[in-house]
Steps between C-alpha positions, in 0.01 A plus 500: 500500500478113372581643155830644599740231374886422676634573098339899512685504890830413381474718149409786739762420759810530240374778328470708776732410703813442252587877423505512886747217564725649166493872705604320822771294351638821285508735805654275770789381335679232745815511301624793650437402852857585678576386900591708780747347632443659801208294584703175382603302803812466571767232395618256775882486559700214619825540648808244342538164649841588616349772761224267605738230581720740691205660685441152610828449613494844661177358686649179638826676631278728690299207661802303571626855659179574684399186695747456667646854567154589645482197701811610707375822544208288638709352723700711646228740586291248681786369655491802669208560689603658808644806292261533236357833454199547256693617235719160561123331465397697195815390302453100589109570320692637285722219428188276467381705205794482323494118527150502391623661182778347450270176527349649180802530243541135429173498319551859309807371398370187328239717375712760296674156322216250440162710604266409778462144535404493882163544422218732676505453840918489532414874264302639772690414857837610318312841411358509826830424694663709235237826622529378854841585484550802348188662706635378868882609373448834443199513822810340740763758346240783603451400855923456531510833418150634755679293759886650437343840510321468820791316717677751337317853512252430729709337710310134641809312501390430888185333400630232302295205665192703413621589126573126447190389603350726266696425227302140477202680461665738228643173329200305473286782375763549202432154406124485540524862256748356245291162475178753454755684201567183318174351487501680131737191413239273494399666190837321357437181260727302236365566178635530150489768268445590150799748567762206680603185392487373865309461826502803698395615855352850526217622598168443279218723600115493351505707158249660638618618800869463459627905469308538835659227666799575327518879629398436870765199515736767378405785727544256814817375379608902460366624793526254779813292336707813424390921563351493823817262661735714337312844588569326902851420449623834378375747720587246807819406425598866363409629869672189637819578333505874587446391843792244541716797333444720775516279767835453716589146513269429203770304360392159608116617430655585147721151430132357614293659216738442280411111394068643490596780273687250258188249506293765422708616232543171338170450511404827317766401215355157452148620471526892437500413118263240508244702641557824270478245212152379616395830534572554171345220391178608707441840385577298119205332580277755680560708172598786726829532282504435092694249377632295228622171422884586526419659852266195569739262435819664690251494811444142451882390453536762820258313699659167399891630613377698844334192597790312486676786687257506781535111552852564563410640841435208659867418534672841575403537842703189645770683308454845674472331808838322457683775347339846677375379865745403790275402803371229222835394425566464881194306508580265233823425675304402794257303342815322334636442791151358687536270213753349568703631149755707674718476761448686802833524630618673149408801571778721718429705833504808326228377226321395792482839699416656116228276507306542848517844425349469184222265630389823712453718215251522202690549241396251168 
């Protein structure tokens, strides 16, 4: 075996070995290698600087809109304890939600303009506060409607007290669940991208683990933050509906459900598109329905527009209030008038008999 020199290795080596490598090289040709560019990711799009800076705009003017429209509603609500019905105490959590979102926009609009530049921990409470809002929105709009339908239908107008009392219980358990719901903001950081010239914040889940987390995130969000409210709402307030129609004297019961049905509708046209664009989004992802990078990308520019749709909610219910519901109008001019910012004696006797015979009804 000593006698068996490196030289005769390599000599033996080539000429066995070379007629291999010539085969190999002649039979897979690399040259004619073509992509499918359906397994080609997709191209990232960017929307003109002219839309961002109006979506920023659009974001201020809805903060500037919000904060202090929901703060009256605030206001006058509390400043009316002695007639405030659960459905009176839902809408003031209500309100409170709304401000926490509208507390939000200032930094999404300087984000859409000149990236994240808050930094993580600013990226994660505005998620969370973001989540916090939307969850205990939609959770407050559902128990409006529970409570609506059993004053209404089920007729327990005469336990009021006992409703009221309830209804703290009811509230604080819709924020303990929506602060459970938006825990998944946590997962938000600021981070930049091979695919963005900027800092964003979005979420940023282990490789690993991150469809997982992605799909459960999603199915809570679907689920608790949109399908099961909205399979309450219908049926209730279809019944509750039919039942004012066929009541005699339902009128006033009618003008009263009025200003709830037009929250609740707002509030499905802010976010209706929203959600059917993340669902889109999440059976993209789940590979449950084929795509391509045209379809990929219109989700994504989808996703981008409905969210700024949904924000818009946060300032429309001030405006139904204002516009649609009486009894808060009537309450506004009392609170205005409590104030100090209008004179009591303006008002004439008749206005005044309108008004004590307004205070005795229910009518929003």
């Amino acid at each position: 075996m000593t006698d068996f020199n490196v030289s005769s290795l390599s000599k033996f080596e080539m000429d066995d070995f070379s007629s291999i490598y010539e085969e190999l090289n002649f039979t897979y040709n690399y040259t004619e290698f073509i992509l499918d560019p359906d397994t080609q990711p997709c191209d990232t799009f960017t929307f003109p600087d002219a839309v961002m800076i109006t979506v920023c705009v659009f974001y201020v003017l809805i903060f500037l809109l919000a904060i202090p429209g929901n703060m009256v509603v605030g206001v006058v609500i509390s400043m009316n304890r002695r007639t405030m019905t659960p459905s009176d105490f839902y809408l003031l959590n209500l309100a409170v939600a709304d401000i926490l979102l509208a507390l939000t926009l200032p930094f999404w609009a300087a984000s859409v303009t000149v990236g994240w530049v808050f930094g993580d921990a600013l990226c994660k409470i505005v998620t969370v506060l973001q989540e916090l809002s939307f969850y205990s929105s939609i959770l407050f709009l559902t128990c409006i409607c529970v409570d609506r339908y059993m004053v209404i239908v089920r007729a327990l107008e005469a336990r009021r007290a006992n409703r009221l009392m309830a209804s703290w219980g009811v509230c604080a358990a819709v924020w303990a669940l929506g602060a459970l719901l938006s825990l998944p903001g946590l997962f938000s950081s600021s981070f930049s991208s091979k695919n963005f010239t900027l800092y964003v914040c979005a979420e940023q889940y282990d490789p690993r683990s991150a469809d997982e987390w992605r799909l459960s995130t999603r199915i809570l969000r679907h689920t608790l933050g949109f399908l099961l409210p909205l399979a309450i709402m219908v049926p209730c307030y279809g019944i509750t509906i039919q039942r004012l129609l066929h009541i005699r004297g339902g009128f006033q019961r009618q003008r009263a459900m009025r200003v709830i049905v037009f929250v609740v509708g707002a509030f499905l046209l802010c976010w209706m598109p929203y959600h059917v664009t993340v669902m889109t989004d999440t059976f993209f992802r789940a590979k449950i329905v084929p795509y391509k990078c045209p379809e990929r990308m219109a989700v994504d520019q989808a996703m981008f527009g409905t969210q700024s749709l949904g924000l818009l909610h946060s300032c429309i219910n001030p405006v139904l209030y204002a516009f649609v519901g009486k009894k808060f109008r009537r309450r506004l001019g009392q609170v205005v008038r409590k104030m100090g910012l209008k004179e009591r004696g303006s008002a004439s006797r008749s206005s005044r008999s309108s008004l004590s015979s307004e205070i005795t009804s229910t009518v929003m």
